[in-house]
C-alpha positions in Angstrom: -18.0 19.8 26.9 -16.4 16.4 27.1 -13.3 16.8 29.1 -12.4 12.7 28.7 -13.1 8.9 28.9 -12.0 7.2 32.5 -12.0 3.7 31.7 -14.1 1.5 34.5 -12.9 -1.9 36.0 -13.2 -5.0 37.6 -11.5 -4.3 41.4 -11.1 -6.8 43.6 -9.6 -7.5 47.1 -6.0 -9.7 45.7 -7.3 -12.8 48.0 -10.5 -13.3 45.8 -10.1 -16.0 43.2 -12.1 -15.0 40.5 -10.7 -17.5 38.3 -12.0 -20.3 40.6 -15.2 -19.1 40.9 -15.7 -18.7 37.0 -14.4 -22.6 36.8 -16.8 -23.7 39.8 -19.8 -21.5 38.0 -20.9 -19.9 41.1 -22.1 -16.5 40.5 -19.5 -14.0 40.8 -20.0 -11.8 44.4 -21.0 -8.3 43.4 -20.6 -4.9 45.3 -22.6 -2.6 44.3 -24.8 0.3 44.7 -28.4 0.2 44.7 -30.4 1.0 41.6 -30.3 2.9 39.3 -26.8 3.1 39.3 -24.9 3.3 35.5 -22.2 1.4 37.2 -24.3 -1.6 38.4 -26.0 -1.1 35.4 -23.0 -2.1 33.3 -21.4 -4.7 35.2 -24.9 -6.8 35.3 -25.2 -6.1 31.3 -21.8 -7.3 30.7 -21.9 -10.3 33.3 -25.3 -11.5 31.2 -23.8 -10.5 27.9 -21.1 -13.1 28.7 -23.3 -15.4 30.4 -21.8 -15.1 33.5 -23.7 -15.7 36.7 -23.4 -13.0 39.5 -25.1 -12.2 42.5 -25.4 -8.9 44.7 -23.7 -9.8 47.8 -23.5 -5.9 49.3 -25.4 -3.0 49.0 -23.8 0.4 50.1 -25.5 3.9 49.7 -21.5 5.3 50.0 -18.6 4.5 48.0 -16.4 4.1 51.4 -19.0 1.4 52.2 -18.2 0.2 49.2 -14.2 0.2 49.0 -14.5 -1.5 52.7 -16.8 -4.7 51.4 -14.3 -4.9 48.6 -11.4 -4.4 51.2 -13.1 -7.3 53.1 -13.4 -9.6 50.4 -16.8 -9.3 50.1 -16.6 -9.4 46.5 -16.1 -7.4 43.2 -17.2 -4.1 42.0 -17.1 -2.1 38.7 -15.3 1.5 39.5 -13.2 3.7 37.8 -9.8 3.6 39.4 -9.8 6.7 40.8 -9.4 6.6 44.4 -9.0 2.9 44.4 -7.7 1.6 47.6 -3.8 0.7 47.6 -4.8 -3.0 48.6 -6.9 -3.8 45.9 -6.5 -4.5 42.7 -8.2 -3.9 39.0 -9.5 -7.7 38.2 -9.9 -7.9 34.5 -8.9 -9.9 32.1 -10.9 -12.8 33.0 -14.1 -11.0 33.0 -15.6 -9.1 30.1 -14.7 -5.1 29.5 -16.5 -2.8 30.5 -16.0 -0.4 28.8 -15.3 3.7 30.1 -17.3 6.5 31.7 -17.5 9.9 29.5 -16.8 12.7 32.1 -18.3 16.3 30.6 -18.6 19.5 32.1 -22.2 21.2 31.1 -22.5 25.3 31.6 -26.4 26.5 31.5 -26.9 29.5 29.3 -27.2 31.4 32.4 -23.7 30.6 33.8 -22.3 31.8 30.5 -21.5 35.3 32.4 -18.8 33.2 34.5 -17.4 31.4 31.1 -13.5 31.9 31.7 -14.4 30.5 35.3 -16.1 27.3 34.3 -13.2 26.9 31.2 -10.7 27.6 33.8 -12.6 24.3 35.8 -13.0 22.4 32.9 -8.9 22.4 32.0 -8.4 21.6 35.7 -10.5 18.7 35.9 -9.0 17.7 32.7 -5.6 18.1 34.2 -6.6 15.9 37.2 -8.6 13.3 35.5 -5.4 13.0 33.1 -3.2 12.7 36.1 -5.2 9.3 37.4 -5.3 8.1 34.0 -1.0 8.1 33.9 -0.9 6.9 36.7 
């Protein structure tokens, strides 16, 4: 079942001026995973759907390698705020939306014995992913 949408963003160290580098027309410095990742996947379709250049500047196989390139000012990355580091920031508003991430919770038929268990999981994830959103 869908438990939510968690909308993804643009986060960027505070120091990088992503304004000047869309003026300049360099390509905007991307973090990222390596491929396939949906992430990386939709900041690359929405950076060409804007005609925006971008280059991969990092590649991490961990999201703490991935916060610390960002920390460093390495570049940008597209991530749900969840967990975001306190020092960096969500950098839209200059670059194109892009849009959320559906989170579901799936029960095979042969989980359906432990039912109450997994709907007991589902209203606590919901509960959690709810609080990040207020935040």
């Amino acid at each position: 079942s869908r438990l939510g949408l968690c909308p993804l963003a643009w986060i960027a160290h505070p120091d990088l001026d992503i304004r000047a580098l869309l003026v300049s027309g360099e390509p905007l410095p991307l973090v990222m995973f390596d491929s396939p990742c949906l992430m990386r996947s939709r900041a690359i379709a929405c950076l060409d759907a804007a005609g925006i250049p971008w280059q991969v500047v990092f590649v991490s196989h961990s999201l703490s390698g991935i916060w610390a390139a960002v920390q460093a000012g390495l570049g940008l990355t597209i991530r749900t705020r969840i967990g975001m580091p306190g020092n960096l920031r969500p950098a839209g508003g200059l670059l194109p939306a892009p849009g959320s991430l559906a989170v579901s919770l799936r029960q095979t038929p042969r989980e359906e014995s432990h039912s109450a268990a997994v709907a007991l999981l589902g209203e606590l994830m919901t509960e959690a992913l709810q609080g990040w959103l207020d935040r």
